[in-house]
PADREN-92956 format. One line per 5 residues: their letters; for each residue z, y, x of N, C-alpha, C, O. Coordinates in steps of 0.02 Angstrom, whole numbers, always signed. Each point is the difference from the previous one (the first is absolute). Layout:
# residues N
A> Z Y X Z Y X Z Y X Z Y X  ...
//
This chain:
# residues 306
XXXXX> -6120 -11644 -1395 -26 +24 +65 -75 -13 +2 -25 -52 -20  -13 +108 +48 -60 -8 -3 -38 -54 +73 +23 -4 +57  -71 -24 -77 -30 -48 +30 -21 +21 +77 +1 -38 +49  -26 +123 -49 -4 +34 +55 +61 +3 +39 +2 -15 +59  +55 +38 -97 +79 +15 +36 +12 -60 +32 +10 -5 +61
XXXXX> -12 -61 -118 +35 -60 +35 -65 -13 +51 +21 -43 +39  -62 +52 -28 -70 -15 +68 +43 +34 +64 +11 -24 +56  +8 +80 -81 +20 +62 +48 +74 -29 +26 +18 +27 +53  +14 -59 -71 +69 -40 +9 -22 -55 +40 +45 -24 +36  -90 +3 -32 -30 -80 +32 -2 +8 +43 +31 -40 +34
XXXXX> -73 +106 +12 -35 +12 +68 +61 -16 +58 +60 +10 -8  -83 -29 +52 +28 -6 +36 +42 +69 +43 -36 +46 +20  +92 -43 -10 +34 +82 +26 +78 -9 -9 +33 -28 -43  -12 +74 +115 +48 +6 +18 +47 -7 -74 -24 +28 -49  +101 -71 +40 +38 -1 -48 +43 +61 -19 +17 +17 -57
XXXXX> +0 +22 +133 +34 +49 +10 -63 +68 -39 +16 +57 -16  -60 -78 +13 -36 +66 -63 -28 -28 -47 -38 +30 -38  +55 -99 +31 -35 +4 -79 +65 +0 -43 +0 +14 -60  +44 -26 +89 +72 -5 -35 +36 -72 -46 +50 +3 -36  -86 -54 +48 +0 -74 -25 +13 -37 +76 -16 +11 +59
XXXXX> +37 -40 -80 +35 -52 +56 -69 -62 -2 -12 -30 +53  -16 +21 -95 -64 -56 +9 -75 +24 -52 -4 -4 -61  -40 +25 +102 -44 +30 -38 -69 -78 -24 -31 -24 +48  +21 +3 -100 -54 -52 -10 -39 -1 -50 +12 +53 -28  -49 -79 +1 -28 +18 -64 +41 -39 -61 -33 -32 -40
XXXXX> +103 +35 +32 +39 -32 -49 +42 +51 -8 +30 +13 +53  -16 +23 -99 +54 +65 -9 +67 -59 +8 +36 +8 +49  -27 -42 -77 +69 -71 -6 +12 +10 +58 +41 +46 -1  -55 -62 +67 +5 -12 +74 +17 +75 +22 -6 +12 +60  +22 +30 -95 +32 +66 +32 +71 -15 -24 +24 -9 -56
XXXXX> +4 +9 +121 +78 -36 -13 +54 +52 +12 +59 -9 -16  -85 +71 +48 +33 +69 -4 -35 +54 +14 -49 -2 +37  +71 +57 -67 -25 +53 -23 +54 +53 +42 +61 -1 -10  -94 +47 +58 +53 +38 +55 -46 +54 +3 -61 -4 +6  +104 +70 -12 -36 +61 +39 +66 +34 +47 +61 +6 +5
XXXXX> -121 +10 +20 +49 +54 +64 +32 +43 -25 -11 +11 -60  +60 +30 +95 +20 +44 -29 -48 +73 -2 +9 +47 -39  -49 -50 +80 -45 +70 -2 -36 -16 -38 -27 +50 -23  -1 -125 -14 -39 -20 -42 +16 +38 -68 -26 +47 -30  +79 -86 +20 +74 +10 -47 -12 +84 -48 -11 +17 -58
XXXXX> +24 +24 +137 +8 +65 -22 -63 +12 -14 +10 +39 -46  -71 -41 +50 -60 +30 -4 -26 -39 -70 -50 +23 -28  +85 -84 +1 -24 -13 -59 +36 +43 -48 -20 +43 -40  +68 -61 +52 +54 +69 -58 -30 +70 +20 +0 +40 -47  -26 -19 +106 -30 +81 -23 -70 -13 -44 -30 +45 -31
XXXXX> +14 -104 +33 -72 -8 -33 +19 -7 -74 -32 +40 -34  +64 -68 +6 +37 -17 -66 +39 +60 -23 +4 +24 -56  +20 -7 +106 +51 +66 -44 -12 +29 -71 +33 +4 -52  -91 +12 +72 -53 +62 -74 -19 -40 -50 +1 +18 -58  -22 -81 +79 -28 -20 -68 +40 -27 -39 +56 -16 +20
XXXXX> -81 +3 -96 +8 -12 -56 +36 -87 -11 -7 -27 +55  +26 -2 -82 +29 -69 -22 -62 -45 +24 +2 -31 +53  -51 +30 -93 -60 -19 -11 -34 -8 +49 -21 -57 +10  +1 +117 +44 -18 -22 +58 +42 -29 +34 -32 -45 +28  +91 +40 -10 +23 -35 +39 +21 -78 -17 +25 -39 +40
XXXXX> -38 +29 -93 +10 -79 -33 -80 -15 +11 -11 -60 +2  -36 +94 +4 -73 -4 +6 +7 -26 +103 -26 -48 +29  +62 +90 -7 -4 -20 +72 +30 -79 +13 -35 -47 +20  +102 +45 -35 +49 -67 +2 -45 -62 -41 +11 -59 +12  -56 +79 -54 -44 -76 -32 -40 -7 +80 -3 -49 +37
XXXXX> -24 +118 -29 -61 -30 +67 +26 -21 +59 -39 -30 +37  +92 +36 -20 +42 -4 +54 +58 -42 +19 +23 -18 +54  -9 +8 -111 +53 -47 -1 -1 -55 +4 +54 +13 -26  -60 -77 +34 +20 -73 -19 +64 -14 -28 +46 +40 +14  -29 -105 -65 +57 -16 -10 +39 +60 -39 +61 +2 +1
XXXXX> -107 +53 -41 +43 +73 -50 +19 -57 -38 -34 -48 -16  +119 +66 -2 +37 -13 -65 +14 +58 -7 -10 +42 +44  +46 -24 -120 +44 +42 -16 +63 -24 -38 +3 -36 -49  +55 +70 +90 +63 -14 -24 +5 +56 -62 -25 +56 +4  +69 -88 -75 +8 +62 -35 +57 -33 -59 -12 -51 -32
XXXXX> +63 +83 +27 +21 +11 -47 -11 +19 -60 +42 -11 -44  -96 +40 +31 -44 +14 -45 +44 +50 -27 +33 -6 -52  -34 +60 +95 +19 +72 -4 -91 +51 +0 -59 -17 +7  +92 +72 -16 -52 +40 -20 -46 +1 +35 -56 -7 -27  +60 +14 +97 -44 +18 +45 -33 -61 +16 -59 +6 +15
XXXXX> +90 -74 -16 -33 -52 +7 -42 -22 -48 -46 -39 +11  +67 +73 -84 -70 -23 -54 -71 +45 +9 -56 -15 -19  +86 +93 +69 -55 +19 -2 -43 -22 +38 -60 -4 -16  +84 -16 +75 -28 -58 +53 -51 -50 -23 -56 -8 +25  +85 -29 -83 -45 -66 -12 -38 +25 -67 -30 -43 -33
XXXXX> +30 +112 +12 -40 +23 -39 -71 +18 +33 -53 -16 -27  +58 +56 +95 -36 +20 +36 -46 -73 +24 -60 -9 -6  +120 -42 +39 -56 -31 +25 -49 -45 -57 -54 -28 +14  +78 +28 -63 -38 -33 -52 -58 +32 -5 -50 -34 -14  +46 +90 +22 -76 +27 -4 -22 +37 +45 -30 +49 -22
XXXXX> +34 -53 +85 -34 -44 +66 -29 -36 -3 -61 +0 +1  +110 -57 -8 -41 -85 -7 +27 -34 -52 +44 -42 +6  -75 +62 -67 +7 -32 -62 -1 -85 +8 +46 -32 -26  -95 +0 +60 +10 -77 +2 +28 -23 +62 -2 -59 +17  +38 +122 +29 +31 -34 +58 +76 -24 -21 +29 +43 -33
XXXXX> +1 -89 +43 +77 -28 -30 +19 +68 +35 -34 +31 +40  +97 -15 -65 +64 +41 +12 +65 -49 +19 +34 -29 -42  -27 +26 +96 +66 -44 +39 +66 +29 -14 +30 +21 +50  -2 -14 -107 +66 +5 +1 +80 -21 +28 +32 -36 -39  -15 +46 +72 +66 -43 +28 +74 +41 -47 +14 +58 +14
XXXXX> +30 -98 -71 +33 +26 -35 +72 -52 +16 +16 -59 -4  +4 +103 +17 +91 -17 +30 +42 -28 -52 +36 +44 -23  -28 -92 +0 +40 -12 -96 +64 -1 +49 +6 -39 +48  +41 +88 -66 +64 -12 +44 +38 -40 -24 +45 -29 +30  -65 +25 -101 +61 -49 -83 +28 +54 -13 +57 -17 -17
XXXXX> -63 +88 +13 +58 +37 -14 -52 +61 -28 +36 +47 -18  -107 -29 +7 -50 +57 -25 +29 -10 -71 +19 -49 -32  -26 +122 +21 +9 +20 -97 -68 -38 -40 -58 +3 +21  +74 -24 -59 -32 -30 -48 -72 +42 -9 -55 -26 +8  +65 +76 -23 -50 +55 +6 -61 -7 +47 -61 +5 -11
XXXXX> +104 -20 +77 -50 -1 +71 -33 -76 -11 -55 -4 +27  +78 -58 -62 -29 -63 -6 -59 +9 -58 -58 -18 +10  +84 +50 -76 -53 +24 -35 -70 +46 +13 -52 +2 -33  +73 +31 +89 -56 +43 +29 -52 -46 +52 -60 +15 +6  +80 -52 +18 -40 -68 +41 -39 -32 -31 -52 -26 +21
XXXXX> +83 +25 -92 -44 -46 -58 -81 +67 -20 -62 -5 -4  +92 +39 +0 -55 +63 -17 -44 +2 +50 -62 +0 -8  +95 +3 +66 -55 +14 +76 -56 -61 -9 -59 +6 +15  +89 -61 -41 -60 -53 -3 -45 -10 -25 -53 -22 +23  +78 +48 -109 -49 +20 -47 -44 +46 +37 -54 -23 +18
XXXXX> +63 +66 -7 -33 +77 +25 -65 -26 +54 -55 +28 +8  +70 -65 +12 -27 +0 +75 -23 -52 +20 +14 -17 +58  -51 -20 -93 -19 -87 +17 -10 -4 +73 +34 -46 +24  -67 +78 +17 +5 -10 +77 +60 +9 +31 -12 +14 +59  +76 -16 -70 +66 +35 +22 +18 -93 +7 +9 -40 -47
XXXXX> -7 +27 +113 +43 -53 +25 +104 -20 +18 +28 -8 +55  -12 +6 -93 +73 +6 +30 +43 -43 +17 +20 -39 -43  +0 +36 +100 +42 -47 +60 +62 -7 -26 +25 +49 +28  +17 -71 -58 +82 +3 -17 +33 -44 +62 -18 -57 +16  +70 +94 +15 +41 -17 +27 +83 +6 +2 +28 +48 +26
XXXXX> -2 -90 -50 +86 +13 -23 +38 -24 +84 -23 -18 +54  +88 +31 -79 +31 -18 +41 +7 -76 +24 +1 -40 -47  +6 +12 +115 +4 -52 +17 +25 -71 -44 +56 -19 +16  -89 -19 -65 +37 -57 -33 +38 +21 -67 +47 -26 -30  -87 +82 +18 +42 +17 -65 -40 +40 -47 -33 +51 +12
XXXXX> +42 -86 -74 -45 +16 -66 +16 +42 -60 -28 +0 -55  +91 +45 +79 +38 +39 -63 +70 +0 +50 +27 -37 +41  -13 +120 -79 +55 +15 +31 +62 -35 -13 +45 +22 +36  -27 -68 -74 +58 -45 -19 +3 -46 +73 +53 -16 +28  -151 -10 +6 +21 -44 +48 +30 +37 +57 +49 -14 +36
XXXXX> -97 +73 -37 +15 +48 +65 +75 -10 -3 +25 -50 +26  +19 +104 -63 +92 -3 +3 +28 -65 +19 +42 -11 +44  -79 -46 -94 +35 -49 +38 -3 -36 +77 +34 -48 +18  -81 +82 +20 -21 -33 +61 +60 +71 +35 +52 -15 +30  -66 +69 -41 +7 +68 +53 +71 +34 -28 +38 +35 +35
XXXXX> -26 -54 -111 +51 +48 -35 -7 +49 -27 -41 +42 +18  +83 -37 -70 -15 +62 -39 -5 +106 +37 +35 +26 +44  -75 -5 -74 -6 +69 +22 +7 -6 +78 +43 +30 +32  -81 -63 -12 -10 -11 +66 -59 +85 +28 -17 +5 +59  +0 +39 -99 -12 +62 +13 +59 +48 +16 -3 +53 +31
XXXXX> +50 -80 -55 +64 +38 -2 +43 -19 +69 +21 +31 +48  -22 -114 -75 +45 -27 +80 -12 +10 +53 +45 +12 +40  -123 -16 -19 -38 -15 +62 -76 +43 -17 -46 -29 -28  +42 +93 +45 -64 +31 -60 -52 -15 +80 -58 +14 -12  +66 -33 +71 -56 -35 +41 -27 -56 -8 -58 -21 +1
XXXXX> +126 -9 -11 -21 -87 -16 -45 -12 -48 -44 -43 +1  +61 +95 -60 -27 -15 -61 -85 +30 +26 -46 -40 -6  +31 +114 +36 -71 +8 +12 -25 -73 +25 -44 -36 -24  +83 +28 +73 -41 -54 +65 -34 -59 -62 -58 -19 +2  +110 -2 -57 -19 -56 -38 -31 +16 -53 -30 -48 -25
XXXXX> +23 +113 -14 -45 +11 -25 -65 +18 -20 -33 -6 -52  +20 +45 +146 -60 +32 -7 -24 -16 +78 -56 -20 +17  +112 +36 +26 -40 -27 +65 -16 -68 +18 -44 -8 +42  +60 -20 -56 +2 -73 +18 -64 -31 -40 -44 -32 +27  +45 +51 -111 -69 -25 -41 -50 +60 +16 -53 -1 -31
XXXXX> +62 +47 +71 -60 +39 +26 -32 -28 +54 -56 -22 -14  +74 +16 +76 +2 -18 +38 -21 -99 -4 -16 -32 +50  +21 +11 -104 -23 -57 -5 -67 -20 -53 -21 -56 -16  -8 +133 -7 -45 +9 -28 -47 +3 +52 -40 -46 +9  +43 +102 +30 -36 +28 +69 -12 -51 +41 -44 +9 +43
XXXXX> +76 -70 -45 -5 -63 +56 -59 -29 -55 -61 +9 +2  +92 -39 -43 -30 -54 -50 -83 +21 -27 -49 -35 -9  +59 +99 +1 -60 +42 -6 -72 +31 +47 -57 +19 -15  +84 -26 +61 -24 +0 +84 -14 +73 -20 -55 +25 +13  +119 +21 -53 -14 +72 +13 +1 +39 +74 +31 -20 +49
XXXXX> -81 +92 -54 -21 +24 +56 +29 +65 -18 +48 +23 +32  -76 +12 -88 +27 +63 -16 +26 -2 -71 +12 -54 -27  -5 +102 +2 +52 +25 -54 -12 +60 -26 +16 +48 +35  -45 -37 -96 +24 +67 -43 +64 +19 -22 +29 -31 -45  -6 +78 +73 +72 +17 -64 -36 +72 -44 -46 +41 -2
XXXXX> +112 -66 -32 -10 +91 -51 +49 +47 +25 +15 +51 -30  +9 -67 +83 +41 +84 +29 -36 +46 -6 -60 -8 -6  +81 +53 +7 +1 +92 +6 +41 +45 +39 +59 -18 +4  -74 +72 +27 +46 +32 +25 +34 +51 -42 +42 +35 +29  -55 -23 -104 +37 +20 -52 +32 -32 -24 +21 +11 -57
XXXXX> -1 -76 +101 +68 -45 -37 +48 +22 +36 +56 -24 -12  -62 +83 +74 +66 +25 +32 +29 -71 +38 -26 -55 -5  +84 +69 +41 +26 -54 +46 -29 -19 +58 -16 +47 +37  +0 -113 -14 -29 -4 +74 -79 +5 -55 -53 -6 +31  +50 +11 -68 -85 -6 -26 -32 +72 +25 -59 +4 +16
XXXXX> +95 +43 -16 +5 +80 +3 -68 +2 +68 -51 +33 -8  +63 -68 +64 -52 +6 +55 -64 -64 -2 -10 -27 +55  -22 +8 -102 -27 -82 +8 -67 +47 +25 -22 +56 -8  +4 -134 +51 -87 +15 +14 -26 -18 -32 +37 -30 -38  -98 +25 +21 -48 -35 -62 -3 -96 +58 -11 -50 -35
XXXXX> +16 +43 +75 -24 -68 +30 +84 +4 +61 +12 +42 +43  +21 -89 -59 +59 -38 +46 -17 -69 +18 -36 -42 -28  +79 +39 +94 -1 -76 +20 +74 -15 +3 +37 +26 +41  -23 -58 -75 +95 -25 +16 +19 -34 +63 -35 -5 +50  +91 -16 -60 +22 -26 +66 -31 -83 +24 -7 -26 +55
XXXXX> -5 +5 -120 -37 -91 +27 -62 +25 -24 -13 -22 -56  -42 +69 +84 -64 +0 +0 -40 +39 -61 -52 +31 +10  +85 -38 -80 -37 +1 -52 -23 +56 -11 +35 +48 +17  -92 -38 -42 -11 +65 -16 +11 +20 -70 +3 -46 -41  +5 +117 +15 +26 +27 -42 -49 +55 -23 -16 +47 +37
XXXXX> -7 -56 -103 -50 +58 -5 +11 +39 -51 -21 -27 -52  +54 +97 +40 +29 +44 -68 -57 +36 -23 -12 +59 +12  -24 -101 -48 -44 +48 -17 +12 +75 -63 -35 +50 -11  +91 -69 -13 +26 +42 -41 +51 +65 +33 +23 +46 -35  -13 -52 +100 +52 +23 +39 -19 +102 -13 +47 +38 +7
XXXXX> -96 -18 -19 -19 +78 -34 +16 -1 -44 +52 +33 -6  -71 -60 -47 +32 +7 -90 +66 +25 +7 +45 -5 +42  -51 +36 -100 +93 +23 -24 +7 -41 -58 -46 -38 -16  +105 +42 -20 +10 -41 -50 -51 +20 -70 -17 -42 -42  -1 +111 +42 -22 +42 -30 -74 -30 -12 -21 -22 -53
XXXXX> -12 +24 +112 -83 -27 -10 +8 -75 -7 -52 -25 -20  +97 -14 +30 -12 -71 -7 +19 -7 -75 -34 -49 -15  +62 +65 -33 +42 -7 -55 -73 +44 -31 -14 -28 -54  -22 +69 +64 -70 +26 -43 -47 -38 -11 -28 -7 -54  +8 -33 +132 -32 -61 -9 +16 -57 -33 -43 -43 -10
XXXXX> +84 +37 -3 +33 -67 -38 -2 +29 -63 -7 -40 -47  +12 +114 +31 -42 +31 -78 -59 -30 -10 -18 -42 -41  -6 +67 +81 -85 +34 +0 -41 -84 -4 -52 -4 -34  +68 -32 +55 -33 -61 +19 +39 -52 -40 -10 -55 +24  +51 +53 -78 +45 -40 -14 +24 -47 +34 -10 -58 -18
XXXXX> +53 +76 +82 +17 -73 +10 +58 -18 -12 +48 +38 +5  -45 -107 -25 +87 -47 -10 +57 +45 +33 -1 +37 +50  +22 -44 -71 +86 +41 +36 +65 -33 -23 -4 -38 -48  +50 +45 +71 +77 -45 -31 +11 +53 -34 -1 +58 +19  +12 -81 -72 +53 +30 -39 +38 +58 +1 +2 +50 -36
XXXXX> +36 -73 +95 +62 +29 +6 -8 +66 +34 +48 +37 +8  -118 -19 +16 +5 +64 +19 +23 +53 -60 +40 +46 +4  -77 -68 -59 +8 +41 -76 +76 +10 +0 +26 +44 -33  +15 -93 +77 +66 +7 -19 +64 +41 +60 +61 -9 +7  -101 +46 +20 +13 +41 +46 -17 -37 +93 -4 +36 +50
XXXXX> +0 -84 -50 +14 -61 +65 -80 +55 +33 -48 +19 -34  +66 -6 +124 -96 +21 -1 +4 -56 +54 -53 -3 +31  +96 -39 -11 -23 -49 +57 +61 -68 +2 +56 +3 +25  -88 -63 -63 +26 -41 -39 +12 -66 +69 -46 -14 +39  +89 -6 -36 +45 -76 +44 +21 -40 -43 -19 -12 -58
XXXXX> +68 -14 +95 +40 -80 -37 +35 +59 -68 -4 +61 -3  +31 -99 -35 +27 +55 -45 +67 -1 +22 +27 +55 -4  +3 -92 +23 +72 +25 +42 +10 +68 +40 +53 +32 -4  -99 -15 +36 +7 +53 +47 -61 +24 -15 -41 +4 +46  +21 +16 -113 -56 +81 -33 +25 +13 -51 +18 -36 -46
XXXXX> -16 +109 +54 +39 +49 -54 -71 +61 -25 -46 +20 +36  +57 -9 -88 -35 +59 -17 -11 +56 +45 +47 +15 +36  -101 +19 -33 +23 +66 +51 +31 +65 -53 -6 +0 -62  +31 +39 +93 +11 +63 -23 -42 +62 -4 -42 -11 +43  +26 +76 -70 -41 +32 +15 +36 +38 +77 +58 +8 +18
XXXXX> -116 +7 +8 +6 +30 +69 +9 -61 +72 -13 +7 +60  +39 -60 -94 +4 -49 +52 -64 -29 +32 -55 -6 -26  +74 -11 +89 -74 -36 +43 -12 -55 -71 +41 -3 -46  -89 -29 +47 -31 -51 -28 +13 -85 +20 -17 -52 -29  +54 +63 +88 +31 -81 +15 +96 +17 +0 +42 -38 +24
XXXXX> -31 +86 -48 +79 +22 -23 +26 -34 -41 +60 +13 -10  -91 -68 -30 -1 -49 -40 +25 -63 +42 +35 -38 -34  -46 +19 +104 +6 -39 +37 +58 -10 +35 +10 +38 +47  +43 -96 -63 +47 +4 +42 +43 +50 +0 +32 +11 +51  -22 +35 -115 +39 +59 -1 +62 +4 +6 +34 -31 -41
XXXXX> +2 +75 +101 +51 -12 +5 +9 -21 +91 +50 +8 +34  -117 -37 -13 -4 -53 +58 -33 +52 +46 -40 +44 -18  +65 -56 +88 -71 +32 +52 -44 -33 -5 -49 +31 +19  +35 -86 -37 -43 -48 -5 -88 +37 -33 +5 +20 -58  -55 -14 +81 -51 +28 -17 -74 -42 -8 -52 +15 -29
XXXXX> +69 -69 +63 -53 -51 +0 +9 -75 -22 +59 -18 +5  -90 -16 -23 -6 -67 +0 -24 -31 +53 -43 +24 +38  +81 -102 -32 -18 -37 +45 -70 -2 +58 -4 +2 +61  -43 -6 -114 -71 -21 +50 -16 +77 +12 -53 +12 +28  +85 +30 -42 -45 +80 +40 +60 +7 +63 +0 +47 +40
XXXXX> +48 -100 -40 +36 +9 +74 +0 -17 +27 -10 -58 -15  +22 +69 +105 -26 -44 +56 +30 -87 -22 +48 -27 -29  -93 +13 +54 +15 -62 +0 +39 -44 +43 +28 -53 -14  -32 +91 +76 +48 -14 +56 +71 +9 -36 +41 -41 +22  -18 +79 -67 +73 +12 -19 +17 -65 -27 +55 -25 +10
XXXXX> -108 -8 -51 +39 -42 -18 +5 -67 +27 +41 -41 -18  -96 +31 +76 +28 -51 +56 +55 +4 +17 +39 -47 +0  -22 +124 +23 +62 -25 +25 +66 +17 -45 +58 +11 +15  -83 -13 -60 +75 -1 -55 -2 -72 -30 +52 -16 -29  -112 -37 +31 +12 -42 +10 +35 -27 +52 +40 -43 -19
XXXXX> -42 +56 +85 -1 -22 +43 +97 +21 +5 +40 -35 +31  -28 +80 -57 +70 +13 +7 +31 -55 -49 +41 -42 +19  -60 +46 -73 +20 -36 -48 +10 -82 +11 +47 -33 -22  -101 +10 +62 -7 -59 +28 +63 -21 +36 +40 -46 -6  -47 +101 +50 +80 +2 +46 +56 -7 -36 +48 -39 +2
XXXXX> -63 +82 -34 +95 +19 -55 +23 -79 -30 +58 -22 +1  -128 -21 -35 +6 -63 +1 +24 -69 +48 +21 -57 -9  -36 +93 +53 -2 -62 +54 +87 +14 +6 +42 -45 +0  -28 +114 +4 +80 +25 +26 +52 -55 -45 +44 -42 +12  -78 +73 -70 +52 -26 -73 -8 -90 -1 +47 -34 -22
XXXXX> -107 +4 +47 +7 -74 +3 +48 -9 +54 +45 -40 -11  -47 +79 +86 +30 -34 +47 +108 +7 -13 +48 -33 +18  -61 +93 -54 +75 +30 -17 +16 -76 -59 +38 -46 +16  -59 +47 -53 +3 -67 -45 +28 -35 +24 +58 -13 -15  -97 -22 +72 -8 -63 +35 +62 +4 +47 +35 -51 +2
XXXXX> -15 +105 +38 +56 -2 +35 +68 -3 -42 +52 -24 +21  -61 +49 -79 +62 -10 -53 +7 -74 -15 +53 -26 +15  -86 -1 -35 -23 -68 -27 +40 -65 +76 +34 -52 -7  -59 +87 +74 +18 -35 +60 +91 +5 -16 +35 -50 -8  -8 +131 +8 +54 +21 +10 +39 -64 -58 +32 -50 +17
XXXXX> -45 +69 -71 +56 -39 -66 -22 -88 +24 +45 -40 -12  -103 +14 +42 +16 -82 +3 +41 -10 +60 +22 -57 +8  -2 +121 +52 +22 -32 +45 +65 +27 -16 +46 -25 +33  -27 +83 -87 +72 -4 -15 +41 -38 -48 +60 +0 -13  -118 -37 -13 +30 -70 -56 +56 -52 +17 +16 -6 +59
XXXXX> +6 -23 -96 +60 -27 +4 -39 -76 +36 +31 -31 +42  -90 +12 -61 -59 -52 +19 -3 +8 +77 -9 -47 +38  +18 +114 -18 -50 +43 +58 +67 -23 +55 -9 -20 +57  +56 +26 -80 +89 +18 +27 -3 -91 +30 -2 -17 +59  +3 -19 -105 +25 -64 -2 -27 -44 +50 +29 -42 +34
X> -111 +64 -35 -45 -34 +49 +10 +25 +72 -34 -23 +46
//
């Protein structure tokens, strides 16, 4: 951020138009980041047209607290290709989800991004208390995607997302969506705010699979593997399959499932309260326990005698 911008953040003025909840000369001390909704819409007509580049050019000047989340799928290498030469000596904030369950491929390609990119910073966050999927099963159970495929998001991706974003004092967020990934991606704006505040910025959300996969020619950048091997949009390897010709490009995902998204691109409110059900369903099954447990000591032969 330039020295003029952050001056221009200091002045004293209404919160309701500068869009920061505390304006001072410390970018740190901006503790939220809010636009209106007429704000909202008039930045997305401003963003619409342009290019990747400018709009990762806007989110450096504008933003406080930019990470980028990435799987280190296509659109996200083109992302941290771009911003590398922007700001060649500015760090690149990566936030990378290790669920314990990525193809080998996708861990080998992390190793490359590092080489590639000496300014490329990356955040690892696994699931809660667990260092390999042997601990995960043993805390949660096996194919717990299969048993419980919420439980398993909430513990694999929302929960260490969401505890990146705290721990991190994240504000905003790059993804690599597109609206040529079809599904709810089909309508994205280039700039979202979710349901607990965060903002969301697609700078890739114009690309087709077509111009992002040229650039990753043209510019050599790192790629997994496994695209060579038909895959065009790579997950846990449990639930990614190759695509077919003619198929959308995330048809690979969950095939078979209505299922179209991963955890952290869904409200987040859902899974409060599927916690919050779940919580219940617990409390039911302790109290049902506990009344069984009452029933057999007071029908005991112990229970009789006394």
């Amino acid at each position: 951020m330039s020295i003029q911008l952050e001056r221009s953040l200091s002045h004293e003025q209404d919160p309701l138009e500068s869009g920061y909840e505390s304006c001072t000369n410390s970018i740190s001390s901006l503790q939220t980041i809010y636009f209106t909704p007429p704000h909202l819409k008039y930045i997305n007509s401003q963003l619409q047209e342009l290019e990747p580049e400018a709009i990762l050019q806007w989110c450096l000047l504008t933003l406080p607290g930019l990470y980028q989340t990435t799987a280190f799928g296509l659109s996200g290498l083109v992302t941290v290709d771009i911003l590398s030469k922007i700001s060649p000596k500015k760090p690149i904030d990566l936030i990378f989800l290790d669920t314990l369950y990525h193809f080998k491929e996708t861990l080998e390609l992390v190793d490359r991004v590092k080489k590639r990119y000496n300014n490329v910073d990356i955040h690892v966050f696994k699931p809660q208390d667990c260092e390999s999927a042997d601990e995960f099963e043993q805390k949660h159970g096996e194919r717990l995607w299969e048993t419980n495929d919420n439980y398993y998001d909430y513990l694999a991706k929302v929960e260490p997302a969401e505890r990146a974003y705290r721990e991190l004092e994240v504000k905003a967020v790059l993804t690599g969506r597109r609206r040529s990934q079809g599904g709810k991606r089909g309508d994205l704006d280039i700039v979202e705010v979710d349901d607990a505040g965060l903002i969301k910025i697609n700078p890739m959300a114009n690309w087709t699979f077509k111009q992002v996969k040229e650039y990753i020619n043209k510019y050599d950048v790192p790629y997994n593997a496994l695209l060579d091997q038909g895959y065009k949009s790579v997950g846990d390897w449990h639930s990614t399959q190759p695509v077919k010709e003619g198929e959308d490009e995330r048809a690979g995902r969950w095939k078979g499932q209505a299922k179209t998204e991963c955890g952290i691109h869904n409200k987040r409110s859902k899974y409060a309260e599927y916690l919050r059900q779940l919580d219940m369903q617990q409390q039911e099954q302790a109290l049902t326990e506990a009344l069984k447990k009452v029933e057999q000591e007071q029908g005991s032969p112990e229970a009789i005698t006394e």
